[in-house]
Chimera marker file (.cmm) of the C-alpha trace (Angstrom):
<marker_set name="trace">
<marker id="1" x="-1.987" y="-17.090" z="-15.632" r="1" g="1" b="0" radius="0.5"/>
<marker id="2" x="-1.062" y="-14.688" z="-13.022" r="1" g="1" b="0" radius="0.5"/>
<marker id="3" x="-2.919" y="-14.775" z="-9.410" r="1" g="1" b="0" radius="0.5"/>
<marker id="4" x="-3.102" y="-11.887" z="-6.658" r="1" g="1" b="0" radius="0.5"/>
<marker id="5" x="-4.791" y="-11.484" z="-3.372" r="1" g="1" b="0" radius="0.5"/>
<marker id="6" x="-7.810" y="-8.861" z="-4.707" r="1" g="1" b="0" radius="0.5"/>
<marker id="7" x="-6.688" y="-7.008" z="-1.274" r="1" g="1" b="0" radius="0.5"/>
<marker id="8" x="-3.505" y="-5.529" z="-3.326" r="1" g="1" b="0" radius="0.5"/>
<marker id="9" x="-5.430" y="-3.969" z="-6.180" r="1" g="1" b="0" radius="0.5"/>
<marker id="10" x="-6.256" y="-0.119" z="-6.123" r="1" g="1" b="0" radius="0.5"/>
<marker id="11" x="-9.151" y="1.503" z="-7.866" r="1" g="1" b="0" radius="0.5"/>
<marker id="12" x="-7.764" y="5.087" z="-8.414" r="1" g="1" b="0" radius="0.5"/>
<marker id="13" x="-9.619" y="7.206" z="-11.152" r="1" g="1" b="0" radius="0.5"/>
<marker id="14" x="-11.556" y="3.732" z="-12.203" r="1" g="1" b="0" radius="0.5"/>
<marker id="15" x="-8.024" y="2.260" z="-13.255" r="1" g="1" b="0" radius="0.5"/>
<marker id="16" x="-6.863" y="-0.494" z="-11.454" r="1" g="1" b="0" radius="0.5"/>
<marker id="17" x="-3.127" y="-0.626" z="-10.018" r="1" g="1" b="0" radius="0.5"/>
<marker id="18" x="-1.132" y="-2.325" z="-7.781" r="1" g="1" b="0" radius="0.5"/>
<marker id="19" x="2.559" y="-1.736" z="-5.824" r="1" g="1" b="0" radius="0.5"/>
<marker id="20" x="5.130" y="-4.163" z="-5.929" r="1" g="1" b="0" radius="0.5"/>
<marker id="21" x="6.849" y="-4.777" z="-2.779" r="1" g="1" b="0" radius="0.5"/>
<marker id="22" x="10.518" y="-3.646" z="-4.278" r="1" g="1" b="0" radius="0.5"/>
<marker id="23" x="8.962" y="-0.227" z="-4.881" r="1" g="1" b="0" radius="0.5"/>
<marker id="24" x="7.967" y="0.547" z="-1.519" r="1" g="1" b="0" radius="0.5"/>
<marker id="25" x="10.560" y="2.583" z="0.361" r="1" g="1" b="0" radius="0.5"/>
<marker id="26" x="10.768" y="4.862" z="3.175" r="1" g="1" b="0" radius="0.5"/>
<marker id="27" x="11.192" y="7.782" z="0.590" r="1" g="1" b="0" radius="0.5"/>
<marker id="28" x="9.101" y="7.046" z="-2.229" r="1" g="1" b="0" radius="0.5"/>
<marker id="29" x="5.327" y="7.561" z="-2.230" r="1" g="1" b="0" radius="0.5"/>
<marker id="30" x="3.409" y="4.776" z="-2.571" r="1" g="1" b="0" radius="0.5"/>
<marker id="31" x="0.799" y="6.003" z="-4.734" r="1" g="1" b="0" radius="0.5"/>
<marker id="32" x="3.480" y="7.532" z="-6.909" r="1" g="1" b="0" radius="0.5"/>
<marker id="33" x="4.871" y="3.860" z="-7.244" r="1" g="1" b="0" radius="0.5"/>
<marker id="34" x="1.563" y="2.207" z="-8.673" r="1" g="1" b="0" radius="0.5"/>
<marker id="35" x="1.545" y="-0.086" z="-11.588" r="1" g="1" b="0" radius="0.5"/>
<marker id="36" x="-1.311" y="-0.259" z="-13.522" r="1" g="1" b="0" radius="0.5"/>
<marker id="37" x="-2.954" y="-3.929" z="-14.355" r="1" g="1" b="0" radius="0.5"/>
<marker id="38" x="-5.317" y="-5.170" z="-16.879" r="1" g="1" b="0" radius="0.5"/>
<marker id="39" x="-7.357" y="-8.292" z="-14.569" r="1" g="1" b="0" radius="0.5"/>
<marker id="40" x="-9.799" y="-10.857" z="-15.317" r="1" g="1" b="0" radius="0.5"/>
<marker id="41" x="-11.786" y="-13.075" z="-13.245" r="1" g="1" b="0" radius="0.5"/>
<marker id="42" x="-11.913" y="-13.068" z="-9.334" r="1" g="1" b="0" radius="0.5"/>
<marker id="43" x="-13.638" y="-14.887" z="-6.889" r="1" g="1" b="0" radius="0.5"/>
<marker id="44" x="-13.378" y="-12.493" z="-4.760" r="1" g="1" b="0" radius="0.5"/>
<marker id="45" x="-10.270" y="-13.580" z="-3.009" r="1" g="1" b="0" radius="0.5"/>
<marker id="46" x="-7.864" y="-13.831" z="-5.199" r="1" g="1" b="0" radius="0.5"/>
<marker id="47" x="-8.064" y="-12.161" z="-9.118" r="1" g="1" b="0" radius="0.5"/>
<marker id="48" x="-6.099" y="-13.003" z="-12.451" r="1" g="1" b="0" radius="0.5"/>
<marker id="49" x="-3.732" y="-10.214" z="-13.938" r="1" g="1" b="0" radius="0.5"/>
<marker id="50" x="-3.981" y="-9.717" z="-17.688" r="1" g="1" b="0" radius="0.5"/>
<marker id="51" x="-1.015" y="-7.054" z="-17.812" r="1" g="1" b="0" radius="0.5"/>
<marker id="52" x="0.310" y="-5.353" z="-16.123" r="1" g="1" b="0" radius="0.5"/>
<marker id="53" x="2.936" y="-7.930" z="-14.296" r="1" g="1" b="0" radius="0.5"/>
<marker id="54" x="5.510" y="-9.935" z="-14.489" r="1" g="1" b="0" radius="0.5"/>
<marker id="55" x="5.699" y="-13.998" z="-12.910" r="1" g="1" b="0" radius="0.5"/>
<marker id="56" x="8.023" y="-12.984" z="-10.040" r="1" g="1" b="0" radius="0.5"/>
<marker id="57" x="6.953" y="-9.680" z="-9.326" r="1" g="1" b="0" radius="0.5"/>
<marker id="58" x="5.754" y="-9.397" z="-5.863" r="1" g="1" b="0" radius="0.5"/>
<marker id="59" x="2.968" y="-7.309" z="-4.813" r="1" g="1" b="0" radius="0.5"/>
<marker id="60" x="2.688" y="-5.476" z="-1.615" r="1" g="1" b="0" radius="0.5"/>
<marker id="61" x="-0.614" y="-6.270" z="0.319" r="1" g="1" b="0" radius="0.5"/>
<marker id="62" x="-2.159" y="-4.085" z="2.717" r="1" g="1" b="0" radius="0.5"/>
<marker id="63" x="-2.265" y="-4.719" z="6.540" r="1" g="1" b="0" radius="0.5"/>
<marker id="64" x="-4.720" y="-4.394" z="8.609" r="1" g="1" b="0" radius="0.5"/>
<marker id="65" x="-3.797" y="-3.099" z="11.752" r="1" g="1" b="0" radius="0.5"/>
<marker id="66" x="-6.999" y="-3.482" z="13.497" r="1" g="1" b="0" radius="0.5"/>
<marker id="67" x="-10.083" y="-5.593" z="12.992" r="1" g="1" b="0" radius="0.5"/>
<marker id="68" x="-13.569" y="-4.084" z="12.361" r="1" g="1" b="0" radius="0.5"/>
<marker id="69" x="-14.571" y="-5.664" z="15.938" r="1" g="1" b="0" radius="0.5"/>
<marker id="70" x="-11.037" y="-3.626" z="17.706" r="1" g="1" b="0" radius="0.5"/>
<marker id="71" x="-12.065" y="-0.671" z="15.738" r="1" g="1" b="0" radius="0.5"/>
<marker id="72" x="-15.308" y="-0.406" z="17.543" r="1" g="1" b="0" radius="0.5"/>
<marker id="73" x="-14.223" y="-1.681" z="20.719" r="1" g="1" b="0" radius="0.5"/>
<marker id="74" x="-12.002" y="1.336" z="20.591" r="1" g="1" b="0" radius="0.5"/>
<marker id="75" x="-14.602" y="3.717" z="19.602" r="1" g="1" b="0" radius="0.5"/>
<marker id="76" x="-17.073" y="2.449" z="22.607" r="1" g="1" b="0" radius="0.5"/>
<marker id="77" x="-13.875" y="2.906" z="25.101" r="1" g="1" b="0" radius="0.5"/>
<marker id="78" x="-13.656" y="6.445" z="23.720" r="1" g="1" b="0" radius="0.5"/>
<marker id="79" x="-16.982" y="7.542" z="23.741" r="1" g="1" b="0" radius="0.5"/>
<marker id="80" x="-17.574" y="5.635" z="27.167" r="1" g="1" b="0" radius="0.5"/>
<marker id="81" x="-14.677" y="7.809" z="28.561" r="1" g="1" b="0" radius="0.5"/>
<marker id="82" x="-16.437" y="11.224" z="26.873" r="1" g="1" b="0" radius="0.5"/>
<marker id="83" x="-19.535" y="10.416" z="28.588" r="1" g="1" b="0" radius="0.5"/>
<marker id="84" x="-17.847" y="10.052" z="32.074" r="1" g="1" b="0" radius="0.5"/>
<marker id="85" x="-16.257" y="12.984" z="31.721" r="1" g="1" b="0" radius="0.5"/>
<marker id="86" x="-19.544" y="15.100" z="31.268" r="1" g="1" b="0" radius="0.5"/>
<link id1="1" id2="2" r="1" g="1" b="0" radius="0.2"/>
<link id1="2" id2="3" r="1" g="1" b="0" radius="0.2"/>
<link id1="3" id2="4" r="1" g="1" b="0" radius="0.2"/>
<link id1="4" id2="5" r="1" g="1" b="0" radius="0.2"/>
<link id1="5" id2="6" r="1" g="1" b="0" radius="0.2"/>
<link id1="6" id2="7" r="1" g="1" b="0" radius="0.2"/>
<link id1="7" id2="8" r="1" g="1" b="0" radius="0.2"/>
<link id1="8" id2="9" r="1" g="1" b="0" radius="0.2"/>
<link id1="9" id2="10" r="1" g="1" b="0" radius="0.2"/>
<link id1="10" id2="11" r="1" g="1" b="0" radius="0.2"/>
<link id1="11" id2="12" r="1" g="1" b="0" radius="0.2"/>
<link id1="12" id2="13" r="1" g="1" b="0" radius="0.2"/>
<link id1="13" id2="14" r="1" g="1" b="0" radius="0.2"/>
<link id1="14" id2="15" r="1" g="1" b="0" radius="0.2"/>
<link id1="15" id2="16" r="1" g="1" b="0" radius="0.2"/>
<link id1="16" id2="17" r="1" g="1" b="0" radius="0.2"/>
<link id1="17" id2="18" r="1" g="1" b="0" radius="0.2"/>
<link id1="18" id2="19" r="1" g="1" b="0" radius="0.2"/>
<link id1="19" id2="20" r="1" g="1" b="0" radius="0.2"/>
<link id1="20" id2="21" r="1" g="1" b="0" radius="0.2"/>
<link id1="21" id2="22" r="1" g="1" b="0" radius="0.2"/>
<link id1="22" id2="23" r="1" g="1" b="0" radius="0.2"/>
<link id1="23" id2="24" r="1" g="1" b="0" radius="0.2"/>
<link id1="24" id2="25" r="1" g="1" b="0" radius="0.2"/>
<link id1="25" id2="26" r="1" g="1" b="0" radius="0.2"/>
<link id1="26" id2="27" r="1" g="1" b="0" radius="0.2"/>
<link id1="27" id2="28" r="1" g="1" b="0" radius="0.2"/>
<link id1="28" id2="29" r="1" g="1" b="0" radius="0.2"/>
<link id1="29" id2="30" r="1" g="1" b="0" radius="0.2"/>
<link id1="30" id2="31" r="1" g="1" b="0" radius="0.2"/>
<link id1="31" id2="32" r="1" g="1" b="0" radius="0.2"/>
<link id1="32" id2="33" r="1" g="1" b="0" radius="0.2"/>
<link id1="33" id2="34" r="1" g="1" b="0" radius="0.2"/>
<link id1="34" id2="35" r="1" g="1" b="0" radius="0.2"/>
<link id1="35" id2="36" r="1" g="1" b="0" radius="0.2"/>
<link id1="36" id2="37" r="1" g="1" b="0" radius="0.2"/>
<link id1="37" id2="38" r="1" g="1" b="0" radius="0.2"/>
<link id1="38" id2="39" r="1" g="1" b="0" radius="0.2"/>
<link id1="39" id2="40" r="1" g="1" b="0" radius="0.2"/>
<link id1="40" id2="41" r="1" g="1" b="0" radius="0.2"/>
<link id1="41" id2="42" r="1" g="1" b="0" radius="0.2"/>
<link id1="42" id2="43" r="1" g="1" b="0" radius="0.2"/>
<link id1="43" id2="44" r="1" g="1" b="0" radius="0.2"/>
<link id1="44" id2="45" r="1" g="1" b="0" radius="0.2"/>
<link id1="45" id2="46" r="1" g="1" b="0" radius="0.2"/>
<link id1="46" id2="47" r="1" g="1" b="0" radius="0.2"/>
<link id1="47" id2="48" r="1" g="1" b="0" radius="0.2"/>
<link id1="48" id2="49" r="1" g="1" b="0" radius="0.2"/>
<link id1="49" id2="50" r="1" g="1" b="0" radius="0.2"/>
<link id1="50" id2="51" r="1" g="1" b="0" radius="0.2"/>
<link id1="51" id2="52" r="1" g="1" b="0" radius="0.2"/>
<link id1="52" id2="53" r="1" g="1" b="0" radius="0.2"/>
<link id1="53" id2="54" r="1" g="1" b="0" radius="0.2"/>
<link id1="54" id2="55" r="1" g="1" b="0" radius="0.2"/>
<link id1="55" id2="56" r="1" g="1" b="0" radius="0.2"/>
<link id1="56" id2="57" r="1" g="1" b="0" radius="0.2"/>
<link id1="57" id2="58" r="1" g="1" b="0" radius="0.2"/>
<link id1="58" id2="59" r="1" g="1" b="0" radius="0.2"/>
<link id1="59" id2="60" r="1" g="1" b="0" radius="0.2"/>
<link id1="60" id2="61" r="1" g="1" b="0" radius="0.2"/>
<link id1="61" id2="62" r="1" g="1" b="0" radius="0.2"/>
<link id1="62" id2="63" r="1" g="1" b="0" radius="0.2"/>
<link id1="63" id2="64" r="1" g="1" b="0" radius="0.2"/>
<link id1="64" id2="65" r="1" g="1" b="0" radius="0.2"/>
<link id1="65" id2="66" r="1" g="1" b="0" radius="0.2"/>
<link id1="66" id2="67" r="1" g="1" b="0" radius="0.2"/>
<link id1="67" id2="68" r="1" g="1" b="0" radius="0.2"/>
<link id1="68" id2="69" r="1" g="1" b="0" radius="0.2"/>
<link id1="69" id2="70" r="1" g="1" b="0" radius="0.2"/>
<link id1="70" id2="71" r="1" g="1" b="0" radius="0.2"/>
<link id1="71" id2="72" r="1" g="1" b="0" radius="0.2"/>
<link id1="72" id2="73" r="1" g="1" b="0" radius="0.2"/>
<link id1="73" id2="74" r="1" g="1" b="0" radius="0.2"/>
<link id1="74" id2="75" r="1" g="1" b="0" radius="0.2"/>
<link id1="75" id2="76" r="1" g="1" b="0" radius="0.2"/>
<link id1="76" id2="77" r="1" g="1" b="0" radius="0.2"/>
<link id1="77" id2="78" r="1" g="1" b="0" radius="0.2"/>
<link id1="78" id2="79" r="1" g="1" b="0" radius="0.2"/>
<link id1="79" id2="80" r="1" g="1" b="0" radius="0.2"/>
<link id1="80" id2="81" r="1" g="1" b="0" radius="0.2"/>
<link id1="81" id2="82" r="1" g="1" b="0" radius="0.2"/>
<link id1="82" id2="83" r="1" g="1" b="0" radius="0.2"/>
<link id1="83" id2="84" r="1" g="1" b="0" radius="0.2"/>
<link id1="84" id2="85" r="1" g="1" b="0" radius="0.2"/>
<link id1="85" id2="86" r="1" g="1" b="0" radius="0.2"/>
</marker_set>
């Protein structure tokens, strides 16, 4: 049974798909390098793959760049500094 983080699957059209890390390159389009997966259970960290992949194959995850919490600490900064400047 194959395992991912349920992070690296994308819902695109209702079809689920996922990019492998060897696909990912400076010039290629990352939605262009999806591979579509059949899954099974999750519990809501990690889900089984069907089809879709190979043992070995290595997904690429996103990152997060910024946490929820930066994310609005930046948006208070910004419109903090709006509001001075009226």
């Amino acid at each position: 049974m194959l395992v991912i983080p349920s992070e690296a699957i994308q819902i695109i059209n209702g079809e689920k798909y996922v990019v492998l890390e060897s696909d990912l390159s400076e010039e290629q389009d990352a939605v262009a390098a999806t591979h579509k997966v059949t899954t099974g259970i999750t519990d809501g960290v990690n889900i089984e793959i069907k089809s879709g992949l190979a043992e070995g194959d290595r997904v690429a995850v996103p990152q997060v760049k910024e946490s929820v919490e930066d994310q609005m600490m930046n948006f208070r900064k910004a419109e903090n500094s709006s509001s001075a400047s009226e």
